[in-house]
C-alpha positions as CSV (number, residue, x, y, z in Angstrom):
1,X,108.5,88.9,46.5
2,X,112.6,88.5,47.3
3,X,113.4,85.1,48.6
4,X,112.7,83.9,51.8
5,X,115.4,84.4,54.0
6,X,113.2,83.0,57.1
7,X,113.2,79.0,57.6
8,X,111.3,77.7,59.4
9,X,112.8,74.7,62.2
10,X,110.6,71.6,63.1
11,X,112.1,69.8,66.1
12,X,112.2,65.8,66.2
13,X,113.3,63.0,68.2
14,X,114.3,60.9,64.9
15,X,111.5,61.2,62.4
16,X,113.1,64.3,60.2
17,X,113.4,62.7,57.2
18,X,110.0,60.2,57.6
19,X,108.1,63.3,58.3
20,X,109.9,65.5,55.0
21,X,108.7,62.4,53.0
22,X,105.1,62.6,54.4
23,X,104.9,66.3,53.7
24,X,106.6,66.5,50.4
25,X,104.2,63.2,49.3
26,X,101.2,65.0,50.7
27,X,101.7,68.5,49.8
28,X,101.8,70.2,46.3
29,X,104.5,71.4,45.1
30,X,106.9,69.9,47.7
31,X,110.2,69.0,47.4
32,X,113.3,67.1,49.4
33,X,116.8,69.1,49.6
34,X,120.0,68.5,51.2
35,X,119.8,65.4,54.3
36,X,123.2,66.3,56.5
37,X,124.2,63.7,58.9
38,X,125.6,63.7,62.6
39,X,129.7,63.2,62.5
40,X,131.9,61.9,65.7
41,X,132.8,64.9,66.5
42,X,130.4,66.9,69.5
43,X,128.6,64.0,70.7
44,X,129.3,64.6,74.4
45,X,127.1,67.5,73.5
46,X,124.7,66.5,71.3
47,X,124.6,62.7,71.8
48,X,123.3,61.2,68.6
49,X,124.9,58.7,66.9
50,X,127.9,59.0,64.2
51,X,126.3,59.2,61.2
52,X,122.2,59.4,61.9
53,X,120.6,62.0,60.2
54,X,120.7,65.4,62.0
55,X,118.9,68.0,59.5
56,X,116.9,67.7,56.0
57,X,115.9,70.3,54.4
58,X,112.4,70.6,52.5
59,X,110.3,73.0,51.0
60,X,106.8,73.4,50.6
61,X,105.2,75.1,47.6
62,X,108.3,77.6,48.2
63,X,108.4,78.0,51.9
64,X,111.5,76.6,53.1
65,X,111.6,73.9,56.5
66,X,114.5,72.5,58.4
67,X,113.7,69.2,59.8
68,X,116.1,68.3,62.9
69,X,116.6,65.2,65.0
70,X,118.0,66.7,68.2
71,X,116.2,63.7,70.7
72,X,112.7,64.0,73.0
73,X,114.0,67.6,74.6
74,X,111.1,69.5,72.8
75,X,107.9,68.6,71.5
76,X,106.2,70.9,69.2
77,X,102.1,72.6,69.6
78,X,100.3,75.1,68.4
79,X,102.0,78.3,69.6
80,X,102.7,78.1,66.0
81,X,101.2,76.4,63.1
82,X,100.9,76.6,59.3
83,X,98.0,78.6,57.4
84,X,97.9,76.1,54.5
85,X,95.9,77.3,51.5
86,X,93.5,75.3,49.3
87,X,92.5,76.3,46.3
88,X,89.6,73.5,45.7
89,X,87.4,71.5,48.0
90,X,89.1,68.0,46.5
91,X,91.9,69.2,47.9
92,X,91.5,70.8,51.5
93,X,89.8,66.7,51.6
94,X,92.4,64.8,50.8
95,X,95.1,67.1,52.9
96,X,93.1,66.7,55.9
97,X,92.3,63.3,55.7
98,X,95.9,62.4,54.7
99,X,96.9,65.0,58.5
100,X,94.0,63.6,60.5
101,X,95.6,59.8,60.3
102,X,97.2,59.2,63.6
103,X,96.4,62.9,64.2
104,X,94.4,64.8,66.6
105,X,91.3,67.6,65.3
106,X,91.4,70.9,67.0
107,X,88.6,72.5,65.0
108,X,86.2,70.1,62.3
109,X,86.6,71.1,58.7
110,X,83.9,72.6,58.0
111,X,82.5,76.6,57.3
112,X,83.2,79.1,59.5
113,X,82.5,82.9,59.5
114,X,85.8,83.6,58.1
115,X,86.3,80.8,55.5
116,X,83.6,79.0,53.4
117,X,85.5,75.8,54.4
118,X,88.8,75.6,57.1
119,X,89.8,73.1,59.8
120,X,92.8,73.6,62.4
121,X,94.5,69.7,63.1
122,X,97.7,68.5,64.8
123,X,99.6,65.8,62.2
124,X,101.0,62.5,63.5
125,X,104.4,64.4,63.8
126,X,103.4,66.9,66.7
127,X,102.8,70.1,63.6
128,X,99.9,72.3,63.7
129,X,98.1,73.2,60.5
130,X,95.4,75.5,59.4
131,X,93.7,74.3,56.4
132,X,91.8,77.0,54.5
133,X,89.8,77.0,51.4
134,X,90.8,80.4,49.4
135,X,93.1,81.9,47.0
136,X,96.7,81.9,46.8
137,X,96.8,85.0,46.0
138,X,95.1,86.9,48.4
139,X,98.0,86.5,50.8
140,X,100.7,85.3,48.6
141,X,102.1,82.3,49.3
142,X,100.4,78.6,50.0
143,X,101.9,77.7,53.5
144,X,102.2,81.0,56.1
145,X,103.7,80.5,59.7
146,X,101.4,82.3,62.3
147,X,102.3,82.8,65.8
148,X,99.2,82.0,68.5
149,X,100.3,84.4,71.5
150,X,98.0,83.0,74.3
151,X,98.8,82.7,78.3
152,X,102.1,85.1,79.6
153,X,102.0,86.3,76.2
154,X,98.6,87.2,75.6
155,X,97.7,91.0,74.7
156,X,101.3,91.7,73.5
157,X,100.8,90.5,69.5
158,X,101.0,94.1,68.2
159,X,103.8,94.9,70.4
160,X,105.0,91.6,68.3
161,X,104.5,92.3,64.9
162,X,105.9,96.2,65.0
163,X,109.1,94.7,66.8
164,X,109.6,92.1,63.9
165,X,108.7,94.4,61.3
166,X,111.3,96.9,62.8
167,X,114.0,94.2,63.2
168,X,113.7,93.4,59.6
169,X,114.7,96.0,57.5
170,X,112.9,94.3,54.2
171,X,109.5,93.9,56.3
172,X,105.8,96.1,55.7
173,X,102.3,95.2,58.2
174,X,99.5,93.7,55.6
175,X,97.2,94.8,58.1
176,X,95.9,94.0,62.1
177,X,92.5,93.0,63.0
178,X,91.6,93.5,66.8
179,X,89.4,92.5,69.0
180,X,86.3,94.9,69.7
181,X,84.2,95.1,72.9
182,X,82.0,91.7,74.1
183,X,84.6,89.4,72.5
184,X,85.4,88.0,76.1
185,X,88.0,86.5,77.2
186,X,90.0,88.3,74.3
187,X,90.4,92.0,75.4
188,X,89.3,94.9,72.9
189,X,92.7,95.5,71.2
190,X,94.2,92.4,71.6
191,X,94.8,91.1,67.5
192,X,92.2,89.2,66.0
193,X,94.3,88.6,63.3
194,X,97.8,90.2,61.7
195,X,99.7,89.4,58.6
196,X,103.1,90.6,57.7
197,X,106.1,89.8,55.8
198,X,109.6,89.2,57.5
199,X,112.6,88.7,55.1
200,X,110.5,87.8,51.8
201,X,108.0,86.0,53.6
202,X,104.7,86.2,55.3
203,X,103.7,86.1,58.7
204,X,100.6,85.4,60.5
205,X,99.7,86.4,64.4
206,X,96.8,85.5,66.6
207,X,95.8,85.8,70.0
208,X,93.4,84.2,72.4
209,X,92.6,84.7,75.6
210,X,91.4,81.3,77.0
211,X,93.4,78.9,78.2
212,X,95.6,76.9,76.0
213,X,98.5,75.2,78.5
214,X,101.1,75.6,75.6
215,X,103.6,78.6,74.7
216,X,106.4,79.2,72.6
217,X,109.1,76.5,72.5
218,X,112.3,75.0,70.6
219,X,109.8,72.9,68.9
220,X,109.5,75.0,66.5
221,X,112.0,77.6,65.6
222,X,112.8,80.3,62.7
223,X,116.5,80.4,61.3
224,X,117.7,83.7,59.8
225,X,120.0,83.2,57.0
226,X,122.5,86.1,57.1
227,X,125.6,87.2,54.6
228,X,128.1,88.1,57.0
229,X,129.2,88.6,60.6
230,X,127.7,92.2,60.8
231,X,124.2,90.3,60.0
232,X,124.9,88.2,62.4
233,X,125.7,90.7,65.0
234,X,122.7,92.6,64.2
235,X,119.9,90.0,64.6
236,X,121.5,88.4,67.5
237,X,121.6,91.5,69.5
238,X,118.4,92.5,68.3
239,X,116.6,90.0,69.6
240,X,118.8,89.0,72.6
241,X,118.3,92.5,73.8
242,X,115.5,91.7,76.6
243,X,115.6,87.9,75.3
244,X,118.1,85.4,76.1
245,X,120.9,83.6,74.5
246,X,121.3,79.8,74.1
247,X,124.1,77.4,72.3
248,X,124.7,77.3,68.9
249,X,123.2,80.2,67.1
250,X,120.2,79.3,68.9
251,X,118.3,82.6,71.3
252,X,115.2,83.5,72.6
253,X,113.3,86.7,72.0
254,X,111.3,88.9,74.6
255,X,108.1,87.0,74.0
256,X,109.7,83.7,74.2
257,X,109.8,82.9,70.3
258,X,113.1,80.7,69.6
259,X,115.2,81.9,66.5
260,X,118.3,80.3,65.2
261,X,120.6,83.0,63.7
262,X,122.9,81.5,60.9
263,X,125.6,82.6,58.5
264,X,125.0,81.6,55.2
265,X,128.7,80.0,55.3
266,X,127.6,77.3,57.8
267,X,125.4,74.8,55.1
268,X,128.0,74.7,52.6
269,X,130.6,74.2,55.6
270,X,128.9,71.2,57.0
271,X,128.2,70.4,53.2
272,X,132.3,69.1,53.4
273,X,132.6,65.3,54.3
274,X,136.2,66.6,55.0
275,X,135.4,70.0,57.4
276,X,132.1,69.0,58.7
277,X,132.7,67.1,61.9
278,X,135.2,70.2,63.0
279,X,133.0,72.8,61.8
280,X,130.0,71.1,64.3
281,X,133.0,70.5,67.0
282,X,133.4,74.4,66.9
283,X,129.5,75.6,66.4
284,X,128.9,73.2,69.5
285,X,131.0,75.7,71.7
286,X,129.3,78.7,70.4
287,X,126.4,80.7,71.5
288,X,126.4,83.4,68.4
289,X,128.1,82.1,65.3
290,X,131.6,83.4,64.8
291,X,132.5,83.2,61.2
292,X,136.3,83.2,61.2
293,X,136.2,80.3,63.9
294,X,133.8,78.6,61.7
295,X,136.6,79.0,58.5
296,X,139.1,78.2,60.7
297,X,137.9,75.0,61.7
């Protein structure tokens, strides 16, 4: 599989670089990247203070997060959480014990019909993670982001997962799983269960039909890397058309899933001691990214 062009964005007050240390300390294979830092410049818009941390990057067994500190505005839930695969019973143990310290048990590890040994939990940092016992392999990759459509969005998952899939051009549908009859309250038809891969990575989608009293936030966001201005053109339109557009790179789709789309220019940019305070004075007047303004700066 092509590299993942898909990172996922975990939205915190001030705890992005704790919480990259408590993942990458926790989880195999994990490691710390680049740790960017808030200049001078933009803080009548984005208030933090000259030289706090603003974004880490961090990767899990391949998958690649964003951490940001961008203050209480959002708090993250379970609209969407991690499938996190174990490949032995020690462990799925330690993981969850290490997640369920200062955090909060959705579902008990234990068996289920659809895994010999699983467990959904909330982590001390607000992040939702399905623990599974299973093989790597059979969906391939450790960590998988899966969308929970529940409430306003409820019964439109499939709608979901074709208009993703036809938004990315290097996308295919694993498969969808749907509800059958007298599987109240989730509708026949409504998915059970989809995977999919977006950009060189996979997708998961639920739905359920009780009540949940979350939906889809800035808590938790998906950046698209893209090569050019024509990239960015593309995916901003694609998903602004019906959706709605926000401040620096930052949208909304139809079904209320937040996606930040981002020139591949921009980290090395803000990667300049000398250009990075203008280059976040000019992104902080944008909606969609404008490259040559970005240069210019």
């Amino acid at each position: 599989m092509e590299e993942q062009r898909v990172t996922t964005c975990l939205w915190f007050d001030d705890q992005a670089e704790e919480a990259a240390e408590f993942y990458s300390s926790t989880l195999k294979n994990s490691t710390i990247g680049n740790i960017n830092y808030y200049a001078k410049e933009g803080f009548d818009v984005h208030g933090r203070p000259e030289g706090s941390v603003m974004t880490v990057d961090f990767s899990i067994d391949g998958q690649k997060f964003l951490g940001l500190n961008g203050g209480p505005a959002f708090k993250k839930n379970p609209s969407i959480s991690f499938f996190y695969i174990c490949e032995t019973e020690e462990e799925i143990d330690e993981v969850w014990e290490e997640f369920a310290k200062e955090g909060k048990i959705m579902m008990e590890l234990g068996k289920y019909d659809w895994s010999e040994k699983y467990g959904f939990i909330e982590d001390k940092y607000g992040v939702s993670w399905q623990l599974s016992l299973g093989k790597i392999s059979e969906v391939g990759q450790r960590v998988t982001p899966c969308f929970l459509f529940v409430g306003d969005q409820f019964g439109k998952g499939e709608e979901a997962v074709n208009f993703y899939t036809s938004v990315f051009k290097d996308s295919e549908i694993d498969g969808i799983l749907q509800y059958g009859d007298n599987e109240s309250p989730n509708k026949p038809g409504s998915v059970k269960h989809a995977q999919f891969s977006l950009g060189g990575g996979k997708f998961m989608l639920m739905e359920s039909g009780l009540e949940h009293g979350f939906a889809f936030n800035e808590g938790i966001s998906l950046s698209v890397e893209c090569e050019d201005q024509e990239e960015v053109n593309y995916f901003w339109d694609s998903f602004t058309a019906d959706g709605t557009e926000s401040q620096c790179g930052w949208l909304k789709d139809k079904f209320g899933v937040s996606w930040q789309i981002v020139p591949k220019i921009l980290p090395k940019l803000m990667s300049d001691p000398e250009r990075a305070g203008r280059v976040m004075e000019a992104f902080m007047k944008m909606k969609k990214y404008d490259i040559k303004k970005l240069e210019a700066a």
